[in-house]
Structure formats: C-alpha cells, structure tokens
Legacy VTK file of the C-alpha trace (Angstrom):
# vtk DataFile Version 3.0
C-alpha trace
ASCII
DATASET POLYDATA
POINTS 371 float
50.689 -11.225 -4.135
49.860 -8.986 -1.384
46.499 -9.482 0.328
44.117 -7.143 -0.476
42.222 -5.496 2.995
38.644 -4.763 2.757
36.506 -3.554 5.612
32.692 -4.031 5.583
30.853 -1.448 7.611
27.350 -2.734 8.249
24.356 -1.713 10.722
24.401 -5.370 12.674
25.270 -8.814 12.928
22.120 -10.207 13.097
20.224 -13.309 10.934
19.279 -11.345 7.806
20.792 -11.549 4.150
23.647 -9.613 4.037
25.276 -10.633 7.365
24.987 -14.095 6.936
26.932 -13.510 3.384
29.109 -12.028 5.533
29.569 -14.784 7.129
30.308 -17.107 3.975
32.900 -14.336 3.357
34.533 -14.686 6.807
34.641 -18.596 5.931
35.762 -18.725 2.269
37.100 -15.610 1.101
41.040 -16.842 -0.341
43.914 -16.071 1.518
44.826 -12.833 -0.972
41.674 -11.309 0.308
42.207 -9.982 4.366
38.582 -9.219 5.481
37.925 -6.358 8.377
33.938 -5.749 9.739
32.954 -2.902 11.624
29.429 -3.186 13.356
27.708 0.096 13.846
25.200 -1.202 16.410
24.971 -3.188 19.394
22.507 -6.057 17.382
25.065 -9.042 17.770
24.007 -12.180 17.675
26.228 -13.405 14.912
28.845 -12.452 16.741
30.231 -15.298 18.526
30.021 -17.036 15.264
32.598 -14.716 13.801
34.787 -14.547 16.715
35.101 -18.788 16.319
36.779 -18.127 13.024
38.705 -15.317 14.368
37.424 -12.543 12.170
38.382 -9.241 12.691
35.231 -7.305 14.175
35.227 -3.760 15.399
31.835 -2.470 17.260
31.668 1.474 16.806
27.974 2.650 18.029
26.417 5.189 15.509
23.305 6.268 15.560
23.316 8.547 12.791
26.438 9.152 10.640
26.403 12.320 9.433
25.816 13.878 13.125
28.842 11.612 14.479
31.884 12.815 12.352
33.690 12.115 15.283
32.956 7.790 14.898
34.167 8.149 11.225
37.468 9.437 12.067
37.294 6.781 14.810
36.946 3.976 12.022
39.296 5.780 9.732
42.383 5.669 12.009
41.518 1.940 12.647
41.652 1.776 8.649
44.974 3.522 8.286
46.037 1.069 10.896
45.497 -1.812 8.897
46.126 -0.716 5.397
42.923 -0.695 4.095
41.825 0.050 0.617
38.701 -1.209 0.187
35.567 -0.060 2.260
32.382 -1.479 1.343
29.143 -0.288 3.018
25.668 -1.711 3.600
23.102 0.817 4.296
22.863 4.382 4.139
24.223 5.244 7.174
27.071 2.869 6.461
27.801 4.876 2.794
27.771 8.471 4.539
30.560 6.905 6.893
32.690 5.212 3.982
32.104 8.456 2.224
33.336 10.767 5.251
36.544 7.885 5.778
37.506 8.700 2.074
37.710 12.089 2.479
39.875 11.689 5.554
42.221 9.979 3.561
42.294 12.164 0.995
39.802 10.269 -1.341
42.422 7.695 -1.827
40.726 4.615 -0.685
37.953 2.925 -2.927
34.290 2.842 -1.425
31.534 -0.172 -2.079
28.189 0.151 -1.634
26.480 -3.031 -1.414
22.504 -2.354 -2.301
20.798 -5.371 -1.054
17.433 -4.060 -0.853
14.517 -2.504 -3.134
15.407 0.417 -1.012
11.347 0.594 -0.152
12.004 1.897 3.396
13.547 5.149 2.177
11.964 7.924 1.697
12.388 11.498 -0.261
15.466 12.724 1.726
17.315 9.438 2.211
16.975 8.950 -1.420
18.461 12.306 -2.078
21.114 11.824 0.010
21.737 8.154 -1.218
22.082 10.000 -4.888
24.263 12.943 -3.631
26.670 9.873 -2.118
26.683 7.198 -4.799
28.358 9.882 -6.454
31.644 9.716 -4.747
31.494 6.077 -4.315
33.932 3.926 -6.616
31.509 0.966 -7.371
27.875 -0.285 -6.408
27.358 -3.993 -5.930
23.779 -5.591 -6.530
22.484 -9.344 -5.666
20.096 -8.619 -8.434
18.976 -7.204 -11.578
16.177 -5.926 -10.269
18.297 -3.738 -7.794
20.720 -2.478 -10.418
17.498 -1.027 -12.711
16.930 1.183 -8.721
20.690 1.453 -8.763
20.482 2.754 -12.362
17.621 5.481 -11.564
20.149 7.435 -9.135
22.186 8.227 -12.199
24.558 5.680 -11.166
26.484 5.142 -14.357
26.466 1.659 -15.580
30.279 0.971 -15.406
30.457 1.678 -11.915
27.313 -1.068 -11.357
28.106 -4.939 -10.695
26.123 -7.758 -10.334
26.831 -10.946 -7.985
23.807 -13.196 -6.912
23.162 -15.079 -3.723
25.051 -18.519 -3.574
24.473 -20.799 -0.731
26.465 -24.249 0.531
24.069 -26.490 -0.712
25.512 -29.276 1.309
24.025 -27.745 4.164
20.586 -27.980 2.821
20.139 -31.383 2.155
16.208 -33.067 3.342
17.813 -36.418 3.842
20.201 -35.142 6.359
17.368 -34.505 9.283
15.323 -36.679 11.276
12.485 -34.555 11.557
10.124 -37.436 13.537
11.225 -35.175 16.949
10.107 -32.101 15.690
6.527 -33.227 14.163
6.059 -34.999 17.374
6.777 -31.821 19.273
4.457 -29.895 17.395
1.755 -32.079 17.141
2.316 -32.873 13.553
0.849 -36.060 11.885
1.848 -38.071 9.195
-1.159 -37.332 7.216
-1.074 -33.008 7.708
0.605 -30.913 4.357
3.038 -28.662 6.178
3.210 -25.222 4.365
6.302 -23.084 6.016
7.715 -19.732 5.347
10.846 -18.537 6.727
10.973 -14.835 7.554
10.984 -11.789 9.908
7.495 -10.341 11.463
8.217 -7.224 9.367
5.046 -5.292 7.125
7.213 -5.879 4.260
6.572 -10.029 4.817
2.945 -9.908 4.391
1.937 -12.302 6.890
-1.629 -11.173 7.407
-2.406 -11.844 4.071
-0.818 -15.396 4.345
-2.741 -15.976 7.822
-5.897 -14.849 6.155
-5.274 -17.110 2.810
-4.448 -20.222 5.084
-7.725 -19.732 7.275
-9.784 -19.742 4.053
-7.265 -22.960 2.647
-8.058 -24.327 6.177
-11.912 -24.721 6.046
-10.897 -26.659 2.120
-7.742 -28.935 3.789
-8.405 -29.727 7.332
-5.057 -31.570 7.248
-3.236 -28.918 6.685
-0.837 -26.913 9.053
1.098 -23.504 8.578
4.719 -23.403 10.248
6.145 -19.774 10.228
9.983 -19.921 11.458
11.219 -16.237 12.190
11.023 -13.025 15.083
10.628 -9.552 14.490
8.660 -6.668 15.988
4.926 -7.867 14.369
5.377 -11.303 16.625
3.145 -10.730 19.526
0.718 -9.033 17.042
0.115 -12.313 14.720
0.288 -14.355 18.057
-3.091 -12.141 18.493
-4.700 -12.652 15.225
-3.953 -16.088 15.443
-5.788 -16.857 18.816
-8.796 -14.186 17.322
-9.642 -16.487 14.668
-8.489 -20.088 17.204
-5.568 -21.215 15.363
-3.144 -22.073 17.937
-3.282 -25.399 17.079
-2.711 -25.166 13.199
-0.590 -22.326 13.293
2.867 -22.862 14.830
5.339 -19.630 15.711
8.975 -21.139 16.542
10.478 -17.429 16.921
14.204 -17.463 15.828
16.263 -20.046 15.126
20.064 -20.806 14.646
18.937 -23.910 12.818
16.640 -23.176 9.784
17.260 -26.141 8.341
15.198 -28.480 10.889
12.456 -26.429 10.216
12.616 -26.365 6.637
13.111 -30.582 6.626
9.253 -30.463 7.771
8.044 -28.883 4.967
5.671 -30.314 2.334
5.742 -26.316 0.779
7.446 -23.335 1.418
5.673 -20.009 0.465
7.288 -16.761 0.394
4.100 -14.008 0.496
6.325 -11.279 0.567
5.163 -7.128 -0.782
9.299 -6.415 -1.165
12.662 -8.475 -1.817
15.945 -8.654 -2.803
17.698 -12.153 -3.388
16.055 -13.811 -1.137
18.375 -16.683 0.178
15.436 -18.803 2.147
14.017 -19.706 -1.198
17.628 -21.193 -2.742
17.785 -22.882 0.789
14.089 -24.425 0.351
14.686 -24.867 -2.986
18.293 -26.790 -2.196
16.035 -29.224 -0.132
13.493 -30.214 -3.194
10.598 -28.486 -1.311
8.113 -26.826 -3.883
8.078 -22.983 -3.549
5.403 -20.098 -3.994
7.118 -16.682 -4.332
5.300 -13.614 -4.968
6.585 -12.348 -8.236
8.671 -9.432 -6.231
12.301 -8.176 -6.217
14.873 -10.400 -7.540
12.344 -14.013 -7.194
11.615 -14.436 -10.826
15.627 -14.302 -11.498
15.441 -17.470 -8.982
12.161 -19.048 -10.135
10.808 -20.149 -13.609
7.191 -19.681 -13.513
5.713 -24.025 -13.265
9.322 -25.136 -13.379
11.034 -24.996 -10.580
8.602 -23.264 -8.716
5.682 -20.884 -8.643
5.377 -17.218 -8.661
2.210 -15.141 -8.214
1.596 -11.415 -8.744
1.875 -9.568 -4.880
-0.916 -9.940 -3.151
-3.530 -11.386 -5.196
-5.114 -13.700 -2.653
-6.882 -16.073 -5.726
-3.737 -16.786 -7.455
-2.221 -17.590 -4.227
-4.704 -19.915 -2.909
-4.760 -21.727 -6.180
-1.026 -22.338 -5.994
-1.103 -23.907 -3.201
-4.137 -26.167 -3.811
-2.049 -27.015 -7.182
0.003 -28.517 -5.401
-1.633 -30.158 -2.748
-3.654 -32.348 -5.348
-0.695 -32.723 -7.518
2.014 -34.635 -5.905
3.928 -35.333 -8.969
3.879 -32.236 -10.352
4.844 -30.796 -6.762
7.944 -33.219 -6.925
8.830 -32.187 -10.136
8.721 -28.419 -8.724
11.091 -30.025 -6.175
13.948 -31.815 -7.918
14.094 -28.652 -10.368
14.528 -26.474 -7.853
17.174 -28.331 -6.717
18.661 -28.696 -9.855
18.593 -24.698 -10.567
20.651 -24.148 -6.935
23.516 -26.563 -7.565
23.829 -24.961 -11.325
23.287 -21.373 -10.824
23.791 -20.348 -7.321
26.137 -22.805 -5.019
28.278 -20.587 -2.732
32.160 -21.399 -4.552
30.435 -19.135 -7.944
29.776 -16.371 -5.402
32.648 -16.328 -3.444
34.566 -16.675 -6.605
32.531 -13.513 -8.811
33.266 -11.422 -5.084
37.392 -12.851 -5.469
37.387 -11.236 -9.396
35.792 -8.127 -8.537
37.820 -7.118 -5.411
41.495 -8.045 -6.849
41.098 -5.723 -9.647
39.680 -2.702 -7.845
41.981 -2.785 -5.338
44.732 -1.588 -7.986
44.025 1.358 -9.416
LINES 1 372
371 0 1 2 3 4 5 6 7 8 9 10 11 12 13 14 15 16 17 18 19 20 21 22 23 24 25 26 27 28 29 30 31 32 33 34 35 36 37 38 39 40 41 42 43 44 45 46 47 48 49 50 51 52 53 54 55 56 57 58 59 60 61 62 63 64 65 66 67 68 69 70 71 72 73 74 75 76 77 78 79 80 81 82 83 84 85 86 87 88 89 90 91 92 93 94 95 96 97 98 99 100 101 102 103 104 105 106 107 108 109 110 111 112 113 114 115 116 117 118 119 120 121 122 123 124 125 126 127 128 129 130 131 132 133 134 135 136 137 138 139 140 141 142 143 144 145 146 147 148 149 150 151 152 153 154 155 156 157 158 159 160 161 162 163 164 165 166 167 168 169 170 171 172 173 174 175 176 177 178 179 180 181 182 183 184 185 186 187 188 189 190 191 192 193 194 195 196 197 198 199 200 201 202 203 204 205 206 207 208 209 210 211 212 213 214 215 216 217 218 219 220 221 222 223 224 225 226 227 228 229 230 231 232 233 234 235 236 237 238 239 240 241 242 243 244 245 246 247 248 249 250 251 252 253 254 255 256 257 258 259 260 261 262 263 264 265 266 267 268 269 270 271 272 273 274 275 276 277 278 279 280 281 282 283 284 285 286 287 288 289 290 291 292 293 294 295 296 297 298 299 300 301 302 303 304 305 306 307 308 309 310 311 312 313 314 315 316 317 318 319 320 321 322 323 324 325 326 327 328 329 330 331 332 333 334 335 336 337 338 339 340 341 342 343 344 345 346 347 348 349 350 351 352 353 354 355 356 357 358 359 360 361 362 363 364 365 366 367 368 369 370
C-alpha cells in the first residue's frame, strides 16, 4: 500500500489541545500514513519535541491568509513536492490557506478542517467566511458532538461531518507513578490540606475569577484547604493581583507552565474545571486517568466525558452555589469522592485510551485519500 501524505496546517506548536494530538499523531500514526505540519506562527515550544521524532515541520509566518496569497503558493509548491493529498486545517486562517492550496492545484487535493473549538471567539464576519469556506472543503472533523451540532448550523451537510473524540495514553497518567512528597514540601503543602487543582490557560474563557472568588468563600468554611492552578496565559499577572488583594499568596499557588502536568496533577485531592467554553477537554481524561474526582462545568463536549455523580460532577456555568456545594460534597465524602475516582478511571481506559483514536483517525484518512 502506498502511504498516504497528509499535511496539517495549524496556527502554533504550543501546549493546547490540538497540538499536543498532534503530537500523539507524530508518535503513533501507522507507517501507511506519512504525516507533514506546517506552523503558521513563530509560537514553538513543541517544537523540539517534534524534531526528536523527526517529524516533518515547515514554519511559514502568516499573519492573515487571505492578504498573503503569496505564503499559500509557498506551502502549495512544498505540497506538490511531497505528494500530498490530504490537507487538514485548524483554524480559520489555516482553512482559507488549505482552501487557496486546492485551488492551486486545481481542486484536486482533499481539504480537512479540524473544528476543535465552540468557535466562541468568532465573530459575524469570521463566521461568514468560515461558512463561505466549509463549502469547498471535502470533510469537517469534530472531537465532539457538541461541535458537530455548530458544525451542522453552517449548512455543513451531515455526510461531510465526522466525529473522533480525545484519547489519551493512560499509562502516562498513572497517581502511583509520582512521588509527590518534593513538591508538597516545596509548596508548603501539609498532609492534612485538600488540594483542589485546575489545569488551564489564564484566558476569559477559563473563568478563573469566579473560581478565585468561590475558593475565598470555601476558604473561610475549610481552612485546610489549598487551590493549585497549573497553566500561563495573558490574565497571569492579573490573578497574581487579585490574589495578593484579597492575601492569598499562601493558599493560592501559580506554577505558570509546565512540560510536566502530571506532577502537578499527582497532588491533587480534586480537580475542577470552571470553565464558560470547551471542546474535549483532554485535562479532565488526564485527571480523570489518575482517579482524582472532577467538577466540570456542564460546557462544550464535558457531559460526553462525565456522567453527572458517577464518574464525576458537572454544574451548570457559572452558578457559584452549585459549585461550592460540589466541592464541599466531596470534601465530607471521602468514599463517595473515591468512588468518583476509580469511575473516572474506569470511563478513560474504556472509552477514550489513545490506540481508539489513533485508530478512528487511521479509518478515516485511508479511505478519503482515494477518491
């Protein structure tokens, strides 16, 4: 069988979803499948980690795609190059450029666009002009149902619309693997303090002021209790602020990125996810991979992930009761929180390990790349 060559045109190579599936890709994709990425930014930081398993990454700087014609003939001779037939896009800018690369080539090459997101950033023109291209594009690829129903409402028909959900090596996220004893020494941690964590970007769309303000009110109830929030973003420096206005440097620890989520994630008694918008989120099948209890607002694709008081809670978007109660559920119940635990564990190995993924990505690449 020949090997199929796909190229993946995305906006960085940074820590979010989509990259780090990238990733998995660039490490487990079969043989048959010959991957090519093209980076249309200068946000790298994945890169070396690519480059050790000698993947094939071109950087092309665009800024915006339909002003630089010029970059999209640039990627389309390096396509023609290397026999390409699949291009698969994530983001907008990415789709005009697969779009424009088709037409170079005389519409013969088949275009992906991966939607990842609940496309919340957008607004009235990049949504027309997200219709206008999902028009010439071959098929549209969704990590969850929730995304196909936004999918669906840009007269996308359905046969053009697949489905394949986060999977994650769930050997990497095992709680018994880490010696955490460093770490709570480091940050002051006791034996006797519930660790709540959250894993995510200082973005609007992660809702962190409301779970600063929920923790100062759980605070005054639990004084053994410590929030741990593991991420970076633009909205750092602000929290840093709010967190020394109301003096909780102590109980409120800020790691900024890491490589290494998994050290983090060993300390935690429960991980919380407050955020307004979501995909798939991957941190909770990580969290849940390590039997740590979750709270998800109900959001995105997190009640495809989470049974409501079976593997997990969910609670509607910013309702700061429901949230509160949660987590004092399971402070007081230990049993129950276990229980939370070991299902959630159970629902990752069944449903979403990282071979089903990269297997359902396999199937729907081998046959597209015939017609």
């Amino acid at each position: 069988m020949n090997p199929i060559s796909t190229l993946f045109i995305i906006y960085d190579l940074e820590r979010g979803g989509p990259e780090l599936r990238l990733l998995d890709f660039a490490r487990h994709f079969p043989p048959d499948i010959k991957m090519h990425i093209c980076v249309t930014s200068s946000n790298l930081s994945l890169l070396p980690e690519f480059l050790q398993l000698n993947a094939n990454v071109q950087v092309v700087l665009v800024s915006k795609g339909y002003l630089e014609l010029n970059k999209a003939f640039k990627i389309y001779r390096y396509v023609k190059a290397n026999h390409i037939s699949i291009i698969n896009s994530f983001g907008l800018k990415e789709l005009f450029l697969s779009v424009a690369i088709k037409a170079f080539s005389g519409w013969n090459l088949k275009t992906v666009h991966h939607s990842v997101d609940l496309l919340h950033q957008y607004g009235t023109i990049q949504k027309n002009l997200l219709r206008f291209l999902l028009k010439s594009t071959n098929a549209v690829l969704c990590n969850s149902e929730q995304s196909m129903k936004l999918v669906k409402g840009f007269s996308v028909p359905e046969d053009k619309i697949a489905v394949i959900k986060n999977g994650i090596d769930t050997s990497k996220f095992e709680k018994s693997s880490y010696n955490d004893q460093g770490l709570r020494t480091k940050y002051g941690f006791k034996n006797s303090d519930v660790i709540l964590g959250t894993i995510a970007n200082f973005r609007n769309v992660k809702n962190y002021p409301f779970l600063i303000n929920a923790f100062r009110i759980l605070l005054k109830r639990h004084a053994n209790l410590r929030l741990l929030c593991v991420g970076g973003g633009y909205l750092l420096d602000e929290m840093k602020e709010v967190i020394r206005s109301h003096e909780l440097e102590r109980d409120v620890i800020l790691t900024g990125y890491s490589k290494d989520v998994t050290k983090y994630l060993s300390l935690m008694d429960v991980f919380v996810l407050c955020s307004l918008q979501e995909g798939f989120p991957n941190v909770l099948l990580q969290a849940m991979s390590m039997k740590i209890p979750v709270i998800a607002s109900d959001v995105g694709g997190c009640s495809e992930i989470i049974s409501n008081r079976t593997n997990g809670i969910l609670y509607p978007s910013n309702d700061l009761e429901e949230f509160i109660e949660s987590v004092e559920m399971l402070i007081a119940d230990r049993d129950f929180a276990s229980r939370l635990g070991v299902n959630a564990k159970r629902t990752v190995v069944e449903k979403f390990p990282l071979n089903r993924m990269i297997d359902e990505y396999a199937a729907f690449f081998r046959p597209l790349s015939e017609f």
